[in-house]
C-alpha positions as CSV (number, residue, x, y, z in Angstrom):
1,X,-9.2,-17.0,-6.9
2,X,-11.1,-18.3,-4.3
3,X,-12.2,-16.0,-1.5
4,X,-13.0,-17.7,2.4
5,X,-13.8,-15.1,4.6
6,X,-15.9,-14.2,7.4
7,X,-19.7,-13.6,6.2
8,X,-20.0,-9.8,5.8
9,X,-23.4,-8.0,5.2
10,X,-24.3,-7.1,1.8
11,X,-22.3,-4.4,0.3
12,X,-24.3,-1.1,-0.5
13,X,-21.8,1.5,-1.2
14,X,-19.0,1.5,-3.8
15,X,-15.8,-0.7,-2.6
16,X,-13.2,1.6,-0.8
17,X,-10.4,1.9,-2.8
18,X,-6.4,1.1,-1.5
19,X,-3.8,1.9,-3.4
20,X,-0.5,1.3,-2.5
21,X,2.5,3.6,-4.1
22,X,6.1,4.9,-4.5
23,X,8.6,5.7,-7.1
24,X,11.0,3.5,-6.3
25,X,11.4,-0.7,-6.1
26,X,12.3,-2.2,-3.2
27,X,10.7,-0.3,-0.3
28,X,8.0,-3.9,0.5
29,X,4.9,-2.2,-1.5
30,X,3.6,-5.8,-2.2
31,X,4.5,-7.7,1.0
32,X,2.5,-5.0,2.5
33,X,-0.2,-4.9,0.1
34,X,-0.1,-9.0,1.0
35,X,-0.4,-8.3,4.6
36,X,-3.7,-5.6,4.1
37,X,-5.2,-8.1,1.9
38,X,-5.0,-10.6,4.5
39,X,-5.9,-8.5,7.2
40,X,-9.0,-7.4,5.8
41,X,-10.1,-10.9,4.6
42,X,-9.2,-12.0,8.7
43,X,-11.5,-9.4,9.5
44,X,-14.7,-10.4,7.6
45,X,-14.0,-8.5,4.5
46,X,-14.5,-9.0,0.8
47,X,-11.5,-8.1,-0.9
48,X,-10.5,-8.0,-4.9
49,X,-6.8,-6.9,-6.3
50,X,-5.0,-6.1,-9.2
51,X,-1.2,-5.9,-9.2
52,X,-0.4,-3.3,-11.9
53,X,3.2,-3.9,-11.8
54,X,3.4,-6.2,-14.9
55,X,7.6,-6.2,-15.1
56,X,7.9,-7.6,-11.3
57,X,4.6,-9.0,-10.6
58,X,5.5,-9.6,-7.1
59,X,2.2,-9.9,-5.7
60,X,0.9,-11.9,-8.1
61,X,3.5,-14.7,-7.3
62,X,2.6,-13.6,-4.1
63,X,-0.9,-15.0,-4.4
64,X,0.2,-17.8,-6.6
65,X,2.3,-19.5,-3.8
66,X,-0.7,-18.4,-1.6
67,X,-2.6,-20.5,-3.4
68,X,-0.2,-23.7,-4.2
69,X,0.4,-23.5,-0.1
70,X,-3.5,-23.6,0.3
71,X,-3.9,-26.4,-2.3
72,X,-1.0,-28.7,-0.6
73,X,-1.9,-28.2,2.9
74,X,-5.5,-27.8,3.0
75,X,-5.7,-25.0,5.9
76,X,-8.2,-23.0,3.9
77,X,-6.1,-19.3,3.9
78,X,-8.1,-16.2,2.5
79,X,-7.4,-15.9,-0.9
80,X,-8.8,-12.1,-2.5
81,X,-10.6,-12.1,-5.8
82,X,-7.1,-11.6,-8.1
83,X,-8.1,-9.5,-11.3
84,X,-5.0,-10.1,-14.0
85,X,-4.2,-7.2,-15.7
86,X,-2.2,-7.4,-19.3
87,X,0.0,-5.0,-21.1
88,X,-0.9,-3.3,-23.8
89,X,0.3,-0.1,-25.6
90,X,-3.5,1.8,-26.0
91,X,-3.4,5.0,-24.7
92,X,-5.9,6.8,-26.5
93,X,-8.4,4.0,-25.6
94,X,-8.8,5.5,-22.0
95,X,-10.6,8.4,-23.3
96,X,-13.5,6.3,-24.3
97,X,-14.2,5.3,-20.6
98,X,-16.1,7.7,-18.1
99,X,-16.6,11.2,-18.0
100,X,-14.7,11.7,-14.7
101,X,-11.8,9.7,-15.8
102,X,-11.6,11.9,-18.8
103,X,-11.6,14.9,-16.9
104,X,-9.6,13.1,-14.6
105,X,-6.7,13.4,-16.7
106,X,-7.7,16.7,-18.0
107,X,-7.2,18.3,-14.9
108,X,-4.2,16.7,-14.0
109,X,-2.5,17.7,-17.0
110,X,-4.2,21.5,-16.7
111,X,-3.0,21.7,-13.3
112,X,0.6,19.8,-14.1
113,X,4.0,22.6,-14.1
114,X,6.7,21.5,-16.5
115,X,9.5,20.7,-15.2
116,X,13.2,19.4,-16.8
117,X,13.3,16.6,-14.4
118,X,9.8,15.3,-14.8
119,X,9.6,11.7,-15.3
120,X,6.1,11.6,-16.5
121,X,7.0,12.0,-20.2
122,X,5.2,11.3,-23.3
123,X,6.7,8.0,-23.9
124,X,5.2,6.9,-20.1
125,X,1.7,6.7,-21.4
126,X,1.8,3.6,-24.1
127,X,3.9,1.4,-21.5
128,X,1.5,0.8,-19.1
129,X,-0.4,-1.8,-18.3
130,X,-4.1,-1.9,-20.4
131,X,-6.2,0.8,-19.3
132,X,-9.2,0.0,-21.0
133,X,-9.2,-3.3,-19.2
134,X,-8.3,-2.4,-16.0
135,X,-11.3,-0.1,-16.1
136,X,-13.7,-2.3,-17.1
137,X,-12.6,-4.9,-14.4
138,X,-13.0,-2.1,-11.9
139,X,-16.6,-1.3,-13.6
140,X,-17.8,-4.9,-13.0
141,X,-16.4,-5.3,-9.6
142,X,-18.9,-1.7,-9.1
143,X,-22.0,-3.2,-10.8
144,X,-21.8,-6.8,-8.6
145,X,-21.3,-4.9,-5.3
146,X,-19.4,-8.2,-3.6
147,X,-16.8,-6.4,-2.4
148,X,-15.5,-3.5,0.3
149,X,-11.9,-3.4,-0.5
150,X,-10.1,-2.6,-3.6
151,X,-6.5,-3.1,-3.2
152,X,-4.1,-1.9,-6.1
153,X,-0.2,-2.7,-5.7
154,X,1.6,-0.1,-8.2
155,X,4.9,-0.4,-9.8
156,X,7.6,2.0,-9.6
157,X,8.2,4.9,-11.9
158,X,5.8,7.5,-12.9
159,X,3.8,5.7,-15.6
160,X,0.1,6.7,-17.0
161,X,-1.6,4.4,-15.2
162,X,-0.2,4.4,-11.8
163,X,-1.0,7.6,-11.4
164,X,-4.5,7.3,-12.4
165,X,-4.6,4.6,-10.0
166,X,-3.4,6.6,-7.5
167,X,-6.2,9.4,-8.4
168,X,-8.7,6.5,-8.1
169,X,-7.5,6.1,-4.2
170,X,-9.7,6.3,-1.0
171,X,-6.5,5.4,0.9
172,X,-3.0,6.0,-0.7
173,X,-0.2,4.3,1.0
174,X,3.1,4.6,0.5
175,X,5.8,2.5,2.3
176,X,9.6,4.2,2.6
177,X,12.4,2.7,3.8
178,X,13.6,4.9,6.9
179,X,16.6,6.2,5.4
180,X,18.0,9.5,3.4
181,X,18.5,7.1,0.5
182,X,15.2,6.2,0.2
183,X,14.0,9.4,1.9
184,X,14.3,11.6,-2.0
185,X,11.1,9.4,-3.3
186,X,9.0,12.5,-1.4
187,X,11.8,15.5,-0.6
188,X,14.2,16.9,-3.0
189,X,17.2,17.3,-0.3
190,X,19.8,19.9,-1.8
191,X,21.6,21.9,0.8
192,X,21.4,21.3,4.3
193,X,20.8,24.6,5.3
194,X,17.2,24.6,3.0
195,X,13.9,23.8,4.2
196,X,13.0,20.2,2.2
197,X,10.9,20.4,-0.8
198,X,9.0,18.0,-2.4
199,X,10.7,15.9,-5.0
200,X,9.3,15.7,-8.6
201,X,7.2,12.4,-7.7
202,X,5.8,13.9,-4.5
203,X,4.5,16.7,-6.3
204,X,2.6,14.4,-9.0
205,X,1.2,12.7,-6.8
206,X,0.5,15.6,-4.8
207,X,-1.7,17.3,-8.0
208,X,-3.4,13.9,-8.7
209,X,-5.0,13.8,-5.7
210,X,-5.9,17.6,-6.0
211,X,-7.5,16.7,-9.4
212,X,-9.2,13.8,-7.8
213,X,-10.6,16.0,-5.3
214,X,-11.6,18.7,-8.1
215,X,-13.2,16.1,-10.2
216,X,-14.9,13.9,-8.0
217,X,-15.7,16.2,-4.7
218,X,-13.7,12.8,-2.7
219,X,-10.1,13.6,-0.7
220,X,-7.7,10.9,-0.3
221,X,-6.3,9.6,2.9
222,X,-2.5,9.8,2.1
223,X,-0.4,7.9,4.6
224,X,3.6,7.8,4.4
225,X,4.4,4.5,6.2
226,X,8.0,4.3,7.4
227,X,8.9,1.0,6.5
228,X,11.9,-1.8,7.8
229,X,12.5,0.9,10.9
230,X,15.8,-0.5,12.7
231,X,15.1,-1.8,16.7
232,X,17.1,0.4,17.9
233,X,16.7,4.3,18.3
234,X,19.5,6.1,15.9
235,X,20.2,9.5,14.8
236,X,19.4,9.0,11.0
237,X,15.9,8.4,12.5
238,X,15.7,11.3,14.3
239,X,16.5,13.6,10.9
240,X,14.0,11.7,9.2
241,X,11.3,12.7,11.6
242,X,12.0,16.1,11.6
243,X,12.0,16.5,7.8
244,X,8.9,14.7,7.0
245,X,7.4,17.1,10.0
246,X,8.4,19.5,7.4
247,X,6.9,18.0,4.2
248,X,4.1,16.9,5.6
249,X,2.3,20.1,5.7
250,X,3.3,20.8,2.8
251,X,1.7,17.8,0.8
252,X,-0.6,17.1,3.3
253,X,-0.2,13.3,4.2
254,X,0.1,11.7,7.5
255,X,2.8,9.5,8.7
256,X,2.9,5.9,10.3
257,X,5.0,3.5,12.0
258,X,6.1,0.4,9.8
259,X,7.3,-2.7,10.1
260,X,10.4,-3.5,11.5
261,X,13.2,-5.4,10.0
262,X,12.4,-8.6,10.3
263,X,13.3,-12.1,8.5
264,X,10.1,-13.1,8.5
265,X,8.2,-11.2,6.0
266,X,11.2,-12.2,3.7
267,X,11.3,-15.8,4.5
268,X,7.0,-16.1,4.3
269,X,7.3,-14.9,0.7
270,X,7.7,-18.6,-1.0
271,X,4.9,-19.9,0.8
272,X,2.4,-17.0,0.0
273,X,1.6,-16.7,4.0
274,X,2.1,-13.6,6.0
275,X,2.7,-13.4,9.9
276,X,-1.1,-13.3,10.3
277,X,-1.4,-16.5,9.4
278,X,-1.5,-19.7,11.6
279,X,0.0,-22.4,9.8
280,X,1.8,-25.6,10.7
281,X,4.2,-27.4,7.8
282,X,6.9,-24.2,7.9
283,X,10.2,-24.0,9.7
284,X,10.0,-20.9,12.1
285,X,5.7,-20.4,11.3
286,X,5.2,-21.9,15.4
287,X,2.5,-20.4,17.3
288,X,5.0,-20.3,20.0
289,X,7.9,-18.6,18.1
290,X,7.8,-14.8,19.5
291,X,9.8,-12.5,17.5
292,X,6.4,-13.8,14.6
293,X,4.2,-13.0,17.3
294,X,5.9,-9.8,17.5
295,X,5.8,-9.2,13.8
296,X,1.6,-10.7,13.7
297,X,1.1,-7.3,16.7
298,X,3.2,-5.1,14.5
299,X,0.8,-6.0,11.7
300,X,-2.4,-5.7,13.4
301,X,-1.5,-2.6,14.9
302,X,-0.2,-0.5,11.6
303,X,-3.6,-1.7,9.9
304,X,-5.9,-0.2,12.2
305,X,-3.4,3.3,12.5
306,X,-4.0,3.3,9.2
307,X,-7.4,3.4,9.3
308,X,-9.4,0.3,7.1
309,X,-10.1,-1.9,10.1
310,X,-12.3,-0.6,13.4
311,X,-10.0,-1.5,16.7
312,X,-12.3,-4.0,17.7
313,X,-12.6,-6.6,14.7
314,X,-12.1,-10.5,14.3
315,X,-8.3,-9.4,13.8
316,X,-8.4,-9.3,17.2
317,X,-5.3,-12.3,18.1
318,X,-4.9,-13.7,21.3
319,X,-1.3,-13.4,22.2
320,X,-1.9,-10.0,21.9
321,X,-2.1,-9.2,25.7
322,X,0.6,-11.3,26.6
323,X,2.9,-9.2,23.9
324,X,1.5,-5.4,23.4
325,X,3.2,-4.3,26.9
326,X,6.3,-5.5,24.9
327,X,5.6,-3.4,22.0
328,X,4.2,-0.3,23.9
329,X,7.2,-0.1,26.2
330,X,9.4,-0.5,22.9
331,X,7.7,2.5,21.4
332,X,7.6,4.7,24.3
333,X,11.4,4.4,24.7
334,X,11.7,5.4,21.1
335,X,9.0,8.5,21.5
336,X,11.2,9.3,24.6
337,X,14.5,9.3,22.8
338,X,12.4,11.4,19.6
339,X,11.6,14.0,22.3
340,X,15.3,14.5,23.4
């Protein structure tokens, strides 16, 4: 695809790798991979992606209405470099690519414990999508140095390949709903009166990123983003917050605010545009509509707690100071009502 993006100077180092992952389906990992991809093409970056999830392929329809929007309407909207991945059952072809990948794997299946309910079986590896392709798209994005993003959208399920991806991570990000339902994709809750242990997933992902580290020397940034939070301050959200205090020291990520509940990330979907966008042609897209101003702050705000975007960038919007007293009075009722 097409990229239009701020000039940026040339890139020297290798791109800075974002991987966005959970077990499950249906917790917004690609309307959020949408909105960093967008963010950090607003901001003057060079972004490429590859969506990995070859069953859903959510963010690639993403992209493709993206793109048919941007044809129809000429209003020139960032577009990444898209890298297609297919499917293909080749396992044994990773071994024939890299020494650290090798050992990669190596050391995540030295360090890995069995376990009856682990869902990283043998029959995982040859469904995946192609490894040997995916890696050499990722070595020719190294060897052109064009870009300082890689974003990788993951599907659900422990499969080969995700979890090499999320080895490959500089940033690992991974969106839960705020609930107990959706809660068990990190903590194995069993009695009540237990302290919360990590569920079967958390713990994979946990030794990937220990074998990344062992391999490579690199740590990963591993950020828990509590996703479609309600408005209003409840009790479930209270629990929540105090187990993740708890499992967080154990696995050692951080934790975010999400996104809030909101129509518009849903509704934004057919179009390919995100509530960073300015855009005229779409019912409820007005400048003047506030609850997507809202949403366009809650955006811009999560992307630089997370890390990939310095506070003063060209995301910088200009409704912002008419609407961030909004937001900060919003949170600090709900950091008030967390205290109590």
């Amino acid at each position: 695809m097409r990229t239009s993006i701020v000039p940026s100077s040339d890139v020297q180092s290798s791109p800075h790798v974002v991987v966005i992952g959970n077990q499950k389906g249906g917790s917004g990992k690609s309307t959020f991979a949408m909105h960093i991809i967008v963010a950090l093409l607003k901001a003057g970056k060079r972004v490429a992606c590859f969506d990995l999830d070859l069953n859903q392929q959510t963010l690639t329809r993403y992209l493709g209405n993206r793109l048919e929007w941007d044809r129809e309407h000429e209003q020139k909207l960032e577009l990444p470099d898209y890298y297609p991945v297919r499917e293909e059952a080749a396992y044994q072809k990773a071994w024939s690519h890299g020494t650290d990948l090798r050992q990669f794997i190596s050391q995540f299946t030295k360090t890995r414990r069995a376990h009856k309910d682990d869902l990283m079986d043998g029959s995982a590896f040859g469904h995946s999508a192609d490894l040997s392709q995916f890696v050499s798209q990722l070595r020719q994005i190294g060897r052109a140095h064009r870009h300082d993003f890689i974003v990788i959208d993951t599907p659900g399920g422990v499969q080969h390949l995700n979890l090499i991806a999320h080895g490959m991570a500089d940033t690992l990000i991974t969106p839960i709903n705020d609930s107990f339902l959706d809660l068990d994709v990190l903590v194995a809750i069993e009695r009540s009166d237990l302290e919360p242990q990590p569920s079967v997933y958390a713990e994979m992902v946990w030794r990937a990123l220990d074998a990344r580290r062992k391999v490579s020397g690199r740590a990963t940034d591993w950020i828990v983003v509590r996703n479609r939070l309600e408005s209003v301050e409840t009790n479930n959200h209270r629990q929540i917050t105090r187990v993740l205090d708890v499992i967080q020291r154990t696995l050692g990520f951080r934790i975010a605010r999400g996104l809030l509940e909101r129509p518009v990330y849903r509704e934004f979907f057919a179009a390919g545009l995100t509530v960073l966008d300015s855009v005229e042609g779409l019912k409820g897209a007005a400048e003047s509509d506030r609850p997507n101003l809202l949403a366009r702050l809650e955006v811009q705000n999560l992307i630089r707690e997370i890390g990939l975007i310095e506070k003063h960038s060209d995301l910088e919007d200009e409704a912002s100071p008419e609407i961030e007293p909004e937001m900060a009075e919003a949170s600090d009722v709900r950091t008030d009502k967390d205290a109590s």
